[in-house]
N, C-alpha and C positions, 0 to 999 in steps of 0.2 A: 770574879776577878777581872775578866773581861771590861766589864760594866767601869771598874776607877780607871783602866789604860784608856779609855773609850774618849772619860771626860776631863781625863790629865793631859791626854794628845790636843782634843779640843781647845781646854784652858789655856795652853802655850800657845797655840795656834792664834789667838786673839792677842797673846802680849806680845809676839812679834809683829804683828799686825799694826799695833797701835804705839809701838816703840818706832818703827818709819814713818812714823807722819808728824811725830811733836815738832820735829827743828827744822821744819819746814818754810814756818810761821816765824820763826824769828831772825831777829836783826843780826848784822854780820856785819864786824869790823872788815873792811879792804886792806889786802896785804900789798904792796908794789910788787908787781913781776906775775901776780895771781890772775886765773880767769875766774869768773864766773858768770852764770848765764842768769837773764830778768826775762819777764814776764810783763804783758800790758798789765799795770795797776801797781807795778814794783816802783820804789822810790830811790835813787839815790842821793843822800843828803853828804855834800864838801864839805870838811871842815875849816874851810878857805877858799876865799878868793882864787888861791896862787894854786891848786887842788886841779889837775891834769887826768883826764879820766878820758882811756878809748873807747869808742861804741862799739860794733861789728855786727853789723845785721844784714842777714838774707831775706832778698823779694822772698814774699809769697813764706815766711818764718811764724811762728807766733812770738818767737825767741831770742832773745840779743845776746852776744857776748860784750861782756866788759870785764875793762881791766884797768888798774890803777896805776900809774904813770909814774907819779909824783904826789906828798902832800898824805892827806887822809880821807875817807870817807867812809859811810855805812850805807850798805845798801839795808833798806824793809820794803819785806817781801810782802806784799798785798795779801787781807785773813782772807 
């Protein structure tokens, strides 16, 4: 009996594992008033000209904070 907790403990062990890493990878509408943090190789695409977007970065960071202003955008996050 041992032996199915052993490899049921395990099995859940790897679907948690790999359920934190899917939405990683993907694209993300900007809310106005929201932070979120980028990455060198992250993209953010304006959906206008008139599209107001703060940067906020620390020397010596690998990480920016950004946040939506006005207008709309998506940030995609580098595979």
């Amino acid at each position: 009996m041992t032996y199915y907790k052993l490899i049921s403990i395990t099995l859940f062990g790897f679907l948690l594992l790999g359920c934190g890493k899917e939405d990683t990878n993907k694209d993300r509408s900007m809310k106005v008033g929201e932070f979120y943090t980028v990455s060198t190789g992250d993209k953010i695409v304006k959906a206008s000209e008139s599209t107001l977007i703060k940067i906020t970065h620390a020397s010596g960071k690998k990480s920016s904070t950004v946040s939506l202003l006005e207008g709309s955008a998506t940030i995609t996050y580098a595979k």
